[in-house]
C-alpha positions in Angstrom: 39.4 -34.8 62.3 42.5 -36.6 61.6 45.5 -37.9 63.7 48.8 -38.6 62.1 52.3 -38.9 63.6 54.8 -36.4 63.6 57.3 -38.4 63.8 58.8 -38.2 60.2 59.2 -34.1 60.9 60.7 -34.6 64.2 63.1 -36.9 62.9 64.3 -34.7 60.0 64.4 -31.2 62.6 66.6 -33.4 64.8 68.9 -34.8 61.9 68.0 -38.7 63.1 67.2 -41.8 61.4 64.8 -44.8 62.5 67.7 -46.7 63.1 69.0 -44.0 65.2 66.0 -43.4 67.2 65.7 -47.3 67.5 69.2 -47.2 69.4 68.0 -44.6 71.5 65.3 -46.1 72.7 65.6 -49.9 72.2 62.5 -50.5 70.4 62.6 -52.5 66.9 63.3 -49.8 64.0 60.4 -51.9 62.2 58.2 -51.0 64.8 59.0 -47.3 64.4 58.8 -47.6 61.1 54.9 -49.0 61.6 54.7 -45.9 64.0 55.9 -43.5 61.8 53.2 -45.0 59.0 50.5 -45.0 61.7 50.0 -48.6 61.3 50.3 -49.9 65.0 51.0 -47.5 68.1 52.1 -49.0 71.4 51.5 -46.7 74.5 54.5 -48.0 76.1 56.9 -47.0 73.2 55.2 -43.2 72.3 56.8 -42.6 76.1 60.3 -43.7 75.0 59.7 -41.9 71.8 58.9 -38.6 73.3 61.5 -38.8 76.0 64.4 -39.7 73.2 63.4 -36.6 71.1 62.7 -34.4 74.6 59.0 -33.5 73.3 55.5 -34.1 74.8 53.7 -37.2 73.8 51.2 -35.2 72.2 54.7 -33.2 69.9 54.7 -36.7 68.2 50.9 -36.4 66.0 49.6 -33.7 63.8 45.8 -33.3 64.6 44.1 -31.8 61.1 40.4 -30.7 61.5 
């Protein structure tokens, strides 16, 4: 099974940038940016993330079996 964000796809259906999501939300776009890559994932931020783009936490991976 794999796990990958979403994020890029949610993004693009919503018309928003990194650097728009970042002012949402208040967290570092590079930290986003590591998000969207899967590279680091902080539980605090996926809330903010989900809550910015009004989805579920689990709206922001792709789950591939």
């Amino acid at each position: 099974m794999e796990v990958k964000p979403a994020l890029a796809r949610l993004l693009k259906e919503r018309g928003m940038t990194h650097r728009e999501l970042s002012e949402k939300t208040g967290i570092p776009e590079g930290t986003i940016s590591r998000f969207d890559k899967n590279d680091r994932v902080v539980i605090k931020y996926m809330y903010l993330i989900a809550d910015a783009l009004d989805v579920s936490i689990a709206d922001l991976f792709e789950v591939r079996k």
